[in-house]
C-alpha positions in Angstrom: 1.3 -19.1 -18.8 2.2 -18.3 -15.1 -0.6 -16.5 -12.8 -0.3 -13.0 -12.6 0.7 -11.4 -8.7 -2.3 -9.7 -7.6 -1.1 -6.5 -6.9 0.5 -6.2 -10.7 -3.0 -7.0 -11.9 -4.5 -3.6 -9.8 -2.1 -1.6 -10.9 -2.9 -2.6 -14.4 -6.6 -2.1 -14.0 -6.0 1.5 -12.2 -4.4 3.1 -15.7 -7.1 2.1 -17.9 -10.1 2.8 -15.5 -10.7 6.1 -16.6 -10.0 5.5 -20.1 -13.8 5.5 -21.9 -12.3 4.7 -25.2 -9.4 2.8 -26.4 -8.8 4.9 -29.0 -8.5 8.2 -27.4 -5.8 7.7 -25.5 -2.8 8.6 -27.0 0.5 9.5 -25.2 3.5 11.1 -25.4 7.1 9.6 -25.3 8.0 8.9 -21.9 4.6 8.4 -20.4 3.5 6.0 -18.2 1.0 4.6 -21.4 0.8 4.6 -24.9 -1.4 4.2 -27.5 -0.4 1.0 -30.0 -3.2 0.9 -32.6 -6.6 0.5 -30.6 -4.5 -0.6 -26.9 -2.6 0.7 -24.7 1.1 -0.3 -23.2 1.1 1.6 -19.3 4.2 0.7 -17.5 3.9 -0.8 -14.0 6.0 1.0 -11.5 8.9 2.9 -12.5 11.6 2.1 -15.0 14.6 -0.1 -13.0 18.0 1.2 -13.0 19.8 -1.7 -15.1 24.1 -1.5 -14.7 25.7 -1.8 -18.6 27.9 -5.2 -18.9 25.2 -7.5 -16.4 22.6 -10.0 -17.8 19.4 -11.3 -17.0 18.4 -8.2 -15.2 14.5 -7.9 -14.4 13.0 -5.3 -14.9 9.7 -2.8 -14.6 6.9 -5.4 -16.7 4.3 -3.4 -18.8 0.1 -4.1 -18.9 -1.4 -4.2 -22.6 -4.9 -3.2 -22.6 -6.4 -4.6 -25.5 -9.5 -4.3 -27.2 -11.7 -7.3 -27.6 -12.3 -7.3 -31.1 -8.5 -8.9 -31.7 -8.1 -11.5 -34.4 -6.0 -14.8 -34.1 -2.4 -13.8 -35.6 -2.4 -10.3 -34.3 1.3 -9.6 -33.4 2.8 -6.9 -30.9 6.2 -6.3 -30.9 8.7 -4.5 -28.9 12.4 -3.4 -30.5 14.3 -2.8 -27.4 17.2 -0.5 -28.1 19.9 1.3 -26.2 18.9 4.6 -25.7 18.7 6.8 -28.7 19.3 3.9 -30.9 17.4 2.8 -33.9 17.4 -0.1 -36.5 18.9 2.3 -38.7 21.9 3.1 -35.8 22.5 -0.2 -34.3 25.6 -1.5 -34.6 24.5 -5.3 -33.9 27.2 -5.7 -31.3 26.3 -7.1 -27.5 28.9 -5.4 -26.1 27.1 -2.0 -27.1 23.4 -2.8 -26.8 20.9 -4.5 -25.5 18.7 -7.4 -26.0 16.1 -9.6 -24.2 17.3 -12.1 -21.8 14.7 -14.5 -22.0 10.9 -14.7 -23.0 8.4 -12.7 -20.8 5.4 -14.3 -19.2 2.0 -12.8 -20.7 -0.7 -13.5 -18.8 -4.2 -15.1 -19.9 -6.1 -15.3 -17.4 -9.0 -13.1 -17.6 -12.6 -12.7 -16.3 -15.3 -12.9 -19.0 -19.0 -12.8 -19.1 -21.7 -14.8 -19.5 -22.7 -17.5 -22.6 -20.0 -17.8 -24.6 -17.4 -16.4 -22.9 -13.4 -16.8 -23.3 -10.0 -16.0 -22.0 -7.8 -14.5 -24.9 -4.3 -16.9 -25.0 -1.0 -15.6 -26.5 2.6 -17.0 -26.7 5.6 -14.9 -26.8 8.9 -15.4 -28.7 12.1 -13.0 -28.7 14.3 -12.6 -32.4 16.3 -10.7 -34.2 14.8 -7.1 -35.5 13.8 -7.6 -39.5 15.6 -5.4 -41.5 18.9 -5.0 -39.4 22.0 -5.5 -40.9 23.9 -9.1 -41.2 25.7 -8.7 -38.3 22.8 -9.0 -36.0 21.9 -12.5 -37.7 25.2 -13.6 -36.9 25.6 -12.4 -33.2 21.8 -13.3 -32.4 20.9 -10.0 -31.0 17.4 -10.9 -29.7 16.2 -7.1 -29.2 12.7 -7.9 -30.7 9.8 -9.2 -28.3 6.4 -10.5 -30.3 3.4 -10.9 -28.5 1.1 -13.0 -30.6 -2.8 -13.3 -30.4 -3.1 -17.3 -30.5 -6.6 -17.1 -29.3 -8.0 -13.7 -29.7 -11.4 -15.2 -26.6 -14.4 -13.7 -26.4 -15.9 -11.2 -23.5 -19.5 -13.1 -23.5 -22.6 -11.5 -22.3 -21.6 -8.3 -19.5 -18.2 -9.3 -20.0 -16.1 -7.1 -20.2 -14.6 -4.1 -22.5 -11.0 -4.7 -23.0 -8.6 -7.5 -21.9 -6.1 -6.1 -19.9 -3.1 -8.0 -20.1 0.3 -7.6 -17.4 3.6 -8.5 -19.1 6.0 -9.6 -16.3 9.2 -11.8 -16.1 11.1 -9.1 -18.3 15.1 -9.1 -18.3 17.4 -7.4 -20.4 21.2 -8.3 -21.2 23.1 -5.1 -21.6 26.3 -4.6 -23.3 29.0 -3.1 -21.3 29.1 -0.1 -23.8 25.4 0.4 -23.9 24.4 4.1 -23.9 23.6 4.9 -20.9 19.8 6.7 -19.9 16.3 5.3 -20.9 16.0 2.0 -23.2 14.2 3.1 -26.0 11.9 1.5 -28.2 11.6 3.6 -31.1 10.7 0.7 -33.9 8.0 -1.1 -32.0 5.1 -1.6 -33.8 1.0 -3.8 -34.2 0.4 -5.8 -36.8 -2.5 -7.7 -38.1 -3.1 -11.4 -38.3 -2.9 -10.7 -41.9 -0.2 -8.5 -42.0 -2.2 -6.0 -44.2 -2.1 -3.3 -41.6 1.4 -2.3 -39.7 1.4 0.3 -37.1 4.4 1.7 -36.1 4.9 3.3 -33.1 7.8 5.2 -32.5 8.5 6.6 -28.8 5.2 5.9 -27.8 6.0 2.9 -25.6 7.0 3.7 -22.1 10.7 3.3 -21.5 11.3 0.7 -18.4 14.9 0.7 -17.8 17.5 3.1 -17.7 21.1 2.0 -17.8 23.9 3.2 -15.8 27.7 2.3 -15.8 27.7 3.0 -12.1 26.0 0.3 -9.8 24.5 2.0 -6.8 24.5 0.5 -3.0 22.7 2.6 -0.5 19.8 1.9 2.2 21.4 -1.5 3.1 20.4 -2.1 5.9 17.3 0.0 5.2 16.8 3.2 7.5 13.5 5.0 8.4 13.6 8.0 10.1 10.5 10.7 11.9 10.2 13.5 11.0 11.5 16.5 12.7 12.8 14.3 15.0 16.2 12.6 13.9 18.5 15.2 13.4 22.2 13.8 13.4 21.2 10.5 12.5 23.2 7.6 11.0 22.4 6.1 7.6 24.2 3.4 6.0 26.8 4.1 3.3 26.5 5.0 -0.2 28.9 2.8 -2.1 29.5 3.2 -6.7 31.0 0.5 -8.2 32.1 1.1 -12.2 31.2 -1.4 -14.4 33.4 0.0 -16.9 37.0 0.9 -15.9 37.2 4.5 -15.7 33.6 5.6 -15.1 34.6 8.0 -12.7 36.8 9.9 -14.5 39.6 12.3 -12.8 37.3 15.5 -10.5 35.0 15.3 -8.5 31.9 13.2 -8.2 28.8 14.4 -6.2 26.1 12.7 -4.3 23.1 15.2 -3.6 20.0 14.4 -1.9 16.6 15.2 -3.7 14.3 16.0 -0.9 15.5 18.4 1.0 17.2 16.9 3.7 20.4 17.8 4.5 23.8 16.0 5.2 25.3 17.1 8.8 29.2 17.3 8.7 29.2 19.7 12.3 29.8 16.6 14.1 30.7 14.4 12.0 33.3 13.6 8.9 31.9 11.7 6.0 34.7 9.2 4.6 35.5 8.3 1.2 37.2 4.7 -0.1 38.4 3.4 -3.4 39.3 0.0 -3.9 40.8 -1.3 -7.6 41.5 -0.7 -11.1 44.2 1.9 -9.3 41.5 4.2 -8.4 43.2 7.1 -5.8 40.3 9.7 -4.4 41.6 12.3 -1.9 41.4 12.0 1.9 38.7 14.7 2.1 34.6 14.8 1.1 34.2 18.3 0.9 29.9 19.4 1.6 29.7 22.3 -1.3 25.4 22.2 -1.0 23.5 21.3 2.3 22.5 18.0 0.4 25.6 17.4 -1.4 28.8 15.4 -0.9 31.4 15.7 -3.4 34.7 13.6 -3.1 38.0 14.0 -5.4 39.1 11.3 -7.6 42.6 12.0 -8.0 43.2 9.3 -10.6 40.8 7.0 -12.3 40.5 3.1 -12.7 43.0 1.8 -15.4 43.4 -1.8 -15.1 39.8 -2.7 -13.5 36.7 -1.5 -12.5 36.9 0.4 -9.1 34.5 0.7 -6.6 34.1 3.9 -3.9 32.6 3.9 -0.7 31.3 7.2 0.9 30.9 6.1 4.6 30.4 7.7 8.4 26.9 9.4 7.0 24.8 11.2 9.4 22.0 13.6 8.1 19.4 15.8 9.4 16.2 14.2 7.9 14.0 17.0 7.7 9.8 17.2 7.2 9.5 16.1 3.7 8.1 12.8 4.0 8.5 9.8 1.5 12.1 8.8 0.3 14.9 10.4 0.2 16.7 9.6 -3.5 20.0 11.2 -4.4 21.4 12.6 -7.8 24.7 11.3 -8.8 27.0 13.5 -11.0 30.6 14.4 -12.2 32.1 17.4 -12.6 35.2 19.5 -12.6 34.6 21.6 -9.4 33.7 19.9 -5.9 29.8 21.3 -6.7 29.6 19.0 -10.0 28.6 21.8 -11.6 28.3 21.7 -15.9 29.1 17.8 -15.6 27.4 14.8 -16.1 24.3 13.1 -14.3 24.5 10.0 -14.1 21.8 9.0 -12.2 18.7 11.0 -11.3 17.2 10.9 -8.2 16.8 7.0 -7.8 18.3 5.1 -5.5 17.0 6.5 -2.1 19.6 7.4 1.0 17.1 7.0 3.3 13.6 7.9 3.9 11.6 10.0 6.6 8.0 9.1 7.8 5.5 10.6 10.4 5.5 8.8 13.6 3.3 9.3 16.4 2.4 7.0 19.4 -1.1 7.3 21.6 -0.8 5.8 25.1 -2.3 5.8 28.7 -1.2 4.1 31.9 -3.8 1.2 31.2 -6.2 0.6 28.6 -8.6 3.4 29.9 -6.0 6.0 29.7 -5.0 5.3 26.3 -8.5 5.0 25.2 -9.4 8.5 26.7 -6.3 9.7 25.1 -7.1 8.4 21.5 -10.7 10.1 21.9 -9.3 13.4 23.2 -7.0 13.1 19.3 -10.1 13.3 17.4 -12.5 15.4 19.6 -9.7 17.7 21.2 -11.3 20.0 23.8 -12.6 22.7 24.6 -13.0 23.0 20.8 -14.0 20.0 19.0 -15.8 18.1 21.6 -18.7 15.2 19.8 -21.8 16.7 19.3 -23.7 20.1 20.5 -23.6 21.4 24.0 -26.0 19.7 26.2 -25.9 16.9 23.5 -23.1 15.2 23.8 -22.9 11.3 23.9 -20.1 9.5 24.3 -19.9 5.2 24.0 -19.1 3.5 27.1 -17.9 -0.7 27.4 -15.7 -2.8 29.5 -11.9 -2.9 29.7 -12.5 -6.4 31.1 -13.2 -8.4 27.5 -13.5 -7.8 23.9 -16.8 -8.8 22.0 -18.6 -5.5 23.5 -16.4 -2.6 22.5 -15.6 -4.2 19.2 -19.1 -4.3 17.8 -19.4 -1.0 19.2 -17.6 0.5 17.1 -20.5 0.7 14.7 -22.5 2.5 17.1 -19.8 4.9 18.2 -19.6 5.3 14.2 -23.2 6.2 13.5 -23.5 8.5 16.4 -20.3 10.2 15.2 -18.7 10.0 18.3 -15.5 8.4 21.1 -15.8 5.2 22.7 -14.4 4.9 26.3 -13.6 1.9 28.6 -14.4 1.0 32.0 -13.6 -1.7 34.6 -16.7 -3.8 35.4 -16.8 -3.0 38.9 -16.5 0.7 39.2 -16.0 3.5 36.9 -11.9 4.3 36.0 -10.5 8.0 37.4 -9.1 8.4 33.5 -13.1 7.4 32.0 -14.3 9.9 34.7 -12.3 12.8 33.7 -12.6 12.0 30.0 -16.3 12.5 30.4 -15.8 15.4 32.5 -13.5 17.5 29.7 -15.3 16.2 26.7 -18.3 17.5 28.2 -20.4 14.2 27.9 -24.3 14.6 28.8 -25.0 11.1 27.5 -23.4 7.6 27.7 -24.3 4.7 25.5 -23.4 2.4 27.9 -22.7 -2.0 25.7 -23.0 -4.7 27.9 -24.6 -6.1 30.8 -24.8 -5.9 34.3 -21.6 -8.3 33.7 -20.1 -6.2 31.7 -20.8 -2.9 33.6 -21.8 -2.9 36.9 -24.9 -1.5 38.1 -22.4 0.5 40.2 -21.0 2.1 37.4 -24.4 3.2 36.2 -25.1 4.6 39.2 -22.1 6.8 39.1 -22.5 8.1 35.9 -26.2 8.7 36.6 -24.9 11.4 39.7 -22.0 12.4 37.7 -22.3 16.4 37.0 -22.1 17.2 33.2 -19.1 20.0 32.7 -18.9 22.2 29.4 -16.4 20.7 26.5 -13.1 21.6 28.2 -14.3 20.1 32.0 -13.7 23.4 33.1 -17.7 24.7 34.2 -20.7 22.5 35.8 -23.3 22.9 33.5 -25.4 20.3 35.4 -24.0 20.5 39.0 -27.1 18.9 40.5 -27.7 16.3 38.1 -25.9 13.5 36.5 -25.8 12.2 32.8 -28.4 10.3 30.9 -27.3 6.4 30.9 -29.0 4.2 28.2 -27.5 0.6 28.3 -27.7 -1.6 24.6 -27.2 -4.9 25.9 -28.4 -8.8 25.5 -27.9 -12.0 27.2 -24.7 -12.9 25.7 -22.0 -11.3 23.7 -24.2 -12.2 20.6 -27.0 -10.8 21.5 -25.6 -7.9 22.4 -23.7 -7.7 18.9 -27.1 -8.4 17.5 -29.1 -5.7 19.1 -26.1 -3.1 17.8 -26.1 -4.6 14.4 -30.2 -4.0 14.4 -30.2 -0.5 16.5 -30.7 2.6 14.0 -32.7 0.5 11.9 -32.4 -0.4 7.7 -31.5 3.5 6.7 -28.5 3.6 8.6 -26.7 0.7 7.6 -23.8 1.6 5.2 -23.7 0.3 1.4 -20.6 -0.6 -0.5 -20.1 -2.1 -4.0 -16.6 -3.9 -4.9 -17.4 -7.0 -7.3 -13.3 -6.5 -7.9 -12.7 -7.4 -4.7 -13.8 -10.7 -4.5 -10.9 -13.4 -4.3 -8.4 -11.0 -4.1 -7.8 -10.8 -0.6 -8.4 -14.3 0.8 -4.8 -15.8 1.3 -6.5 -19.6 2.6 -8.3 -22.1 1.4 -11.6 -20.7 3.6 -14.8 -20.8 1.0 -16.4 -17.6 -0.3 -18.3 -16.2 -3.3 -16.7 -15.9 -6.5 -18.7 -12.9 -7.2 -20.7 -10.0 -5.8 -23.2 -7.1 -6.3 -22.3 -4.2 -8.7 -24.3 -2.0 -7.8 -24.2 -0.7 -3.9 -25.9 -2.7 -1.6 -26.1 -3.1 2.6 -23.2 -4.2 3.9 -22.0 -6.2 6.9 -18.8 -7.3 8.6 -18.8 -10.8 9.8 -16.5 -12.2 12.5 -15.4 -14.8 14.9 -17.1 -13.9 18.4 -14.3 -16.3 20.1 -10.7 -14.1 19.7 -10.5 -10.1 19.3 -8.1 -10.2 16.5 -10.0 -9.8 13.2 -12.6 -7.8 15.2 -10.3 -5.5 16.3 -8.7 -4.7 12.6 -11.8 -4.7 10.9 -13.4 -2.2 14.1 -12.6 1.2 12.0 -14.2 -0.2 9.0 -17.3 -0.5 11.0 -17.2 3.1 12.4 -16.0 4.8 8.9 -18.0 2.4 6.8 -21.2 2.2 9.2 -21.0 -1.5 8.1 -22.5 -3.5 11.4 -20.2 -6.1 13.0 -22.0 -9.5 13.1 -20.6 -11.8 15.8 -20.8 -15.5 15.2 -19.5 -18.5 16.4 -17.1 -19.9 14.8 -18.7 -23.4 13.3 -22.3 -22.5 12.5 -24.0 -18.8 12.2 -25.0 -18.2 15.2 -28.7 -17.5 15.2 -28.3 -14.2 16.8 -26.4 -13.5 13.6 -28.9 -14.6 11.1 -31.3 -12.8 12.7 -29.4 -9.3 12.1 -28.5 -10.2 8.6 -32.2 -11.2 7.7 -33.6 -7.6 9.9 -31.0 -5.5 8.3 -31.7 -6.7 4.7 -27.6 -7.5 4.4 -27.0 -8.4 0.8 -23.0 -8.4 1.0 -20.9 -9.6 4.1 -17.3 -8.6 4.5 -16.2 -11.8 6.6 -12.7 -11.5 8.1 -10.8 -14.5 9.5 -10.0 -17.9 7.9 -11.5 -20.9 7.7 -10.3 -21.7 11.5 -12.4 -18.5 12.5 -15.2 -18.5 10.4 -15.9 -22.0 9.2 -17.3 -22.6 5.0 -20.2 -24.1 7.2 -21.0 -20.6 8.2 -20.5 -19.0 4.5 -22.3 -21.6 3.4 -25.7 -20.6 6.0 -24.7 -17.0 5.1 -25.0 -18.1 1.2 -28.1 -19.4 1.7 -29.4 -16.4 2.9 -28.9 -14.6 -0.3 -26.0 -12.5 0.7 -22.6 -12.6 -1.1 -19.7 -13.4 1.1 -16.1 -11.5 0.4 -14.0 -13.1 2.7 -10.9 -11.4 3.8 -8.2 -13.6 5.1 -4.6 -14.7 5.9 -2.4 -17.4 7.3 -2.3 -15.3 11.0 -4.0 -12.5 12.3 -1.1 -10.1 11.0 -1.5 -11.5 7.9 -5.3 -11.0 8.2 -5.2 -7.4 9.2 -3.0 -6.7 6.1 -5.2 -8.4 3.5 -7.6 -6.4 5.2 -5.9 -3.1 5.1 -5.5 -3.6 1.4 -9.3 -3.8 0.5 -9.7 -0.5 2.7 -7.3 1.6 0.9 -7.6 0.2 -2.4 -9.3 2.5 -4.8 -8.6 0.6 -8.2 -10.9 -0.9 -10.5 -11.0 -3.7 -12.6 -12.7 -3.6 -15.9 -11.9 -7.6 -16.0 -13.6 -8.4 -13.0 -17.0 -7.1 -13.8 -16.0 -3.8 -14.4 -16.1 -2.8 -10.5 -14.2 -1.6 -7.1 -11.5 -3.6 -5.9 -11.6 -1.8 -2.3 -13.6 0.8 -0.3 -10.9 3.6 -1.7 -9.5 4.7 1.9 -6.0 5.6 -0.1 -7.9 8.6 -2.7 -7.0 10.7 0.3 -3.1 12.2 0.0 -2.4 11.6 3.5 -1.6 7.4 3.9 -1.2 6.7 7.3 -1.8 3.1 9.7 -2.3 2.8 12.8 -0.7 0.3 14.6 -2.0 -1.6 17.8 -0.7 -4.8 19.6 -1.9 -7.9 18.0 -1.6 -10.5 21.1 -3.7 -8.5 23.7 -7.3 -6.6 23.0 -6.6 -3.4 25.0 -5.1 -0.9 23.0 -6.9 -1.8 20.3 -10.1 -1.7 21.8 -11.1 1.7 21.4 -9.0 2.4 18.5 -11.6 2.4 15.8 -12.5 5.9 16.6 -8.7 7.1 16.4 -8.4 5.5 13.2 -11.6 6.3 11.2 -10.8 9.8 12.1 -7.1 9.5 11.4 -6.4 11.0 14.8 -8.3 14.5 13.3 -7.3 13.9 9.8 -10.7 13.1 9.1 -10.4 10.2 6.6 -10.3 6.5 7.8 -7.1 4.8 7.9 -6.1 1.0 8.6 -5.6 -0.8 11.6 -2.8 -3.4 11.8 -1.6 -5.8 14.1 2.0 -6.8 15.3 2.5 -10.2 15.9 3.7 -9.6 19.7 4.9 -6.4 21.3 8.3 -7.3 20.0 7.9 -8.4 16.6 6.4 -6.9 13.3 6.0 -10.5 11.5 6.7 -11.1 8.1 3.7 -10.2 7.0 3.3 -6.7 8.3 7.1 -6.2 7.2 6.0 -7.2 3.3 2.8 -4.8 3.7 5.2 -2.4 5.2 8.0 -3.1 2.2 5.2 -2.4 -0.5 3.3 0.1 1.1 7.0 2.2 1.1 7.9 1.4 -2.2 7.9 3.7 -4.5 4.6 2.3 -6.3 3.4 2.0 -3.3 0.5 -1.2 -2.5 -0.5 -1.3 -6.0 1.8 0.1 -7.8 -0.2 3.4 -8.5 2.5 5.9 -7.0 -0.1 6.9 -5.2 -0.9 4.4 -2.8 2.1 5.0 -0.4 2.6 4.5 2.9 4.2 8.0 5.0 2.8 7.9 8.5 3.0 5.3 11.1 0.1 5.6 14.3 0.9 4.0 17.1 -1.5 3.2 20.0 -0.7 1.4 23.5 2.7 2.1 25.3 6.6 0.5 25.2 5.5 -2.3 26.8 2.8 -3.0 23.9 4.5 -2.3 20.8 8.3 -1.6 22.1 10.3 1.0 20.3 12.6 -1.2 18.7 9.5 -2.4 16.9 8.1 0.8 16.1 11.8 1.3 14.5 11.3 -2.0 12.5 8.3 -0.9 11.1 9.8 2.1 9.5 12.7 0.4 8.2 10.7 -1.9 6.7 9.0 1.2 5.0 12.4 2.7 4.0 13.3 -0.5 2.5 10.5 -0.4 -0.1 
């Protein structure tokens, strides 16, 4: 059997985490799970939109969730009919229905427990329904899908509960006169290895496909567009091609967006096309709704399918965020009304995100900037009045600010940036209007200058707002956290606030699900929650700089090593801090199996969090923070710290071939820019390109599963920090097509 993609396996595990017994789950036709005698069937996704008269079309797999007293010979078996259709209705012609294309992959790989454990194994096989009439012998109408138990395993000692089991590699062959709407599967049914007990289950397995005669083009090339921000803009046309002559009958057919955004004909005149089979529309798209197009066909397609083009599209995309889908009808009058759907809002026109970029002159600047987001004065400003502290590190290199950020974190507060020689004009007047009475100054004389102490030490402390001396004579407080070397200083952080502050996490699902190279790590971790570290390379500012918020939000000290051996700065914080669980980020180039090794030996579980680059790296990574599923196979825990439970999903996106913007972002992005929930930080590869693998985390992330398939994990807001020159617009632009794309 063929491994199972990871994020099909989370969304599998999401559906039945809540469930605290197999057998009280029982759903309704046309729910996302069903009960089948003791399991459950939860469809992955959304159903696909499948075009009558193609074959071999994939579509939306299922995950069985099986209990783990199964026997050997224990059968499940799916009738897949067009919609409804029954045994008793089927005609047994492929013209008019549907069968399976080929034999789905079922996957058996599974964690289990200790002494005596097993993976359950199955095979799968598609035939003819039993019971049909003659005909279907004769034309081979495989409709029927069997799942058989060939090995029914064993869950071993704290194994686990139920085997959940993803389906995938589904395809369907549809009959050019298949009814169109949702694939039914009304005469599915369990059945014992004996075959004394048969369990039908009629309507109680989700539905995932529903077939069309029209095939739908739209979003090619993919547009995403800002909210409340492009009005009058282009989006690529919407072209329906028949696959049966004469779809589109004579009238009108109407095109109507389903989220509120509205098509803009002031300035622009939409176009209409017909090619083949005769088709004739007229000249004209009339606009009947503020969403709606409606065009005229004047004769239908006789001799061939036809195809029709609605072109020259501009809308105004409005504030509701997410996709834009569209409803496709018929009618007799130009608004469709009393006709036909034919598709519901799937296919989307376009999509609309929140878009907002954070950015100074220089580092500094945009560092005050992204502090002033999340403590805006004269309201918010961090702490009390006459208590208000404030981080402060150089502009000048990386290793300082970025194990800062768990400082800044605990203390609840900004984190500002200075040149080593003398204290910035945009610092000075960020601790002015914030109101700062103390700075936390990381690093060494170095780092910051003694003559940067010595101005903050005369600097009078203003109210939160900067606009009233409330300490005209004297200056702020200056306390400087610093050792010998970068290290040091990392280690002196990592140790500050002592054992109770450190932040605890427990994910035992996370572990080898986010490490994309061949970099060692443990194969398991703590269930229960436990002090947790973030381990990184002290060499490059890359997986520092994405794993920075986690720190602040997490309180999860950031460790510093070199890159072949743990430093012994390092080991020293681990051992101090009582770390039993290290969140290493970087590959095995970074952070060497040497050092997870001397980490190991410590006594501390090692998730390591890694990609091919450091885009790829900061994804992975992104993934862990906002997943929020669990896995009942993998030790029945977290797969991610949860970031995505909140119902705002934004990232934040920062240059990924320079440290300064992203230097003080941690702050901005555990806050969400005054959001108040954490949020990811990715990296591009260069100002002026995404990479491929921010544009797949951006494809999934704006799908309409979203990251793992949950519907609820997607992706609507895009933070930029640092200027044009940075992370140019044309980027920025690539980024939310990639999230339109889906």
């Amino acid at each position: 059997m063929g491994d199972v993609p990871k994020q099909i396996r989370r969304v599998a595990v999401a559906l039945v985490a809540s469930v605290a017994g197999l057998g009280g789950l029982i759903a309704t036709a046309g729910t996302a799970s069903a009960d089948i005698s003791g399991g459950t069937v939860a469809l992955n996704g959304s159903p696909t939109t499948v075009l009558g008269g193609a074959t071999h079309q994939a579509v939306a797999g299922w995950t069985l969730t099986l209990p783990t007293s199964l026997a050997a010979g224990d059968k499940f078996e799916f009738v897949v009919n067009p919609s409804g259709v029954t045994a008793a209705t089927l005609d047994c012609q492929h013209a008019n229905d549907i069968e399976f294309a080929g034999a789905p992959t079922v996957n058996d790989s599974q964690s289990v427990g200790l002494l005596g454990g097993a993976e359950p194994t199955f095979i799968t096989n598609i035939s003819i329904e039993p019971g049909t009439e003659s005909d279907c012998t004769s034309q081979n109408l495989t409709n029927v899908l069997t799942i058989t138990v060939v090995n029914p395993g064993s869950p071993g000692l704290l194994g686990p509960s139920v085997w959940t089991v993803p389906v995938t590699g589904i395809t369907y062959n549809i009959g050019i006169g298949a009814t169109t709407g949702p694939v039914s599967f009304s005469d599915s049914a369990y059945e014992n290895g004996d075959q004394s007990v048969t369990t039908p289950a009629p309507g109680l397995v989700p539905s995932n496909a529903t077939v069309t005669d029209v095939a739908v083009s739209s979003n090619n090339p993919p547009v995403g567009l800002v909210s409340g921000n492009d009005t009058d803009a282009a989006i690529s046309p919407i072209a329906l091609t028949e696959s049966v002559t004469g779809t589109l009958l004579t009238g009108y057919t109407c095109v109507t967006l389903s989220n509120g955004s509205t098509f803009d004909v002031l300035s622009h005149s939409p176009s209409i096309t017909a090619t083949g089979g005769g088709a004739v529309v007229s000249s004209t798209v009339s606009h009947p709704a503020p969403g709606t197009l409606a065009f005229d066909v004047t004769t239908a397609s006789s001799t061939a399918v036809a195809a029709f083009t609605l072109g020259n599209l501009f809308v105004d995309g409005g504030n509701n965020l997410g996709p834009a889908p569209f409803t496709l009808s018929t009618g007799s009058s130009s608004a469709c009304a009393g006709g036909v759907t034919l598709q519901s809002a799937g296919d989307r026109a376009f999509a609309v995100y929140a878009q907002s970029r954070t950015a100074g002159s220089d580092s500094d600047a945009t560092a005050a900037l992204e502090m002033e987001s999340v403590f805006p004065p004269p309201s918010s400003c961090p702490g009390t009045s006459g208590a208000r502290t404030v981080v402060l590190a150089t502009d000048e290199n990386f290793p300082d600010a970025l194990s800062a950020s768990y400082l800044a974190g605990r203390l609840g507060t900004g984190l500002l940036l200075t040149p080593t020689a003398a204290l910035s004009a945009e610092t000075a007047a960020a601790l002015r209007v914030e109101g700062i009475t103390n700075v936390d100054v990381v690093g060494g004389p170095d780092a910051v200058s003694p003559a940067v102490l010595n101005t903050l030490t005369t600097t009078p402390i203003y109210s939160c707002g900067g606009t009233q001396a409330i300490s005209p004579l004297t200056g702020m407080s200056v306390q400087v956290i610093a050792g010998a070397t970068e290290y040091d200083t990392s280690s002196v952080i990592a140790q500050y606030f002592g054992l109770q502050s450190i932040g605890t996490a427990e994910f035992p699902g996370a572990y080898g699900e986010y490490n994309d190279t061949t970099g060692m790590a443990s194969a398991s971790g703590p269930s229960d929650e436990v002090p947790t570290a973030i381990v990184a390379t002290g060499e490059s500012f890359e997986d520092a700089t994405s794993s920075s918020v986690m720190a602040y939000a997490q309180h999860f000290p950031v460790v510093l090593t070199t890159p072949d051996t743990l430093a012994s700065q390092a080991s020293a914080s681990l051992i101090n801090d009582q770390i039993k669980q290290v969140v290493l980020v970087g590959g095995p180039l970074a952070v060497s199996d040497n050092v997870v090794a001397q980490i190991q030996a410590l006594g501390i579980a090692v998730l390591r969090v890694a990609g091919q680059d450091a885009t790829d790296t900061a994804q992975e990574l992104a993934r862990f923070e906002l997943n929020s599923l669990s896995s009942i196979a993998n030790n029945i825990g977290s797969e991610g710290l949860g970031w995505d439970q909140n119902n705002n999903h934004a990232v934040v996106l920062a240059r990924g071939d320079f440290y300064s913007d992203g230097l003080a972002g941690a702050p901005f992005a555990a806050l969400a820019a005054g959001s108040g929930h954490p949020e990811p930080i990715l990296l591009t590869f260069d100002p002026n390109t995404l990479g491929s693998f921010l544009t797949g985390f951006f494809n999934a992330g704006g799908s309409n599963g979203g990251l793992f398939g949950d519907d609820s994990s997607t992706i609507d807001a895009l933070l930029v920090v640092g200027g044009v020159d940075a992370v140019t617009p044309a980027t920025v632009q690539n980024g939310l097509n990639a999230l339109s794309m889906g």
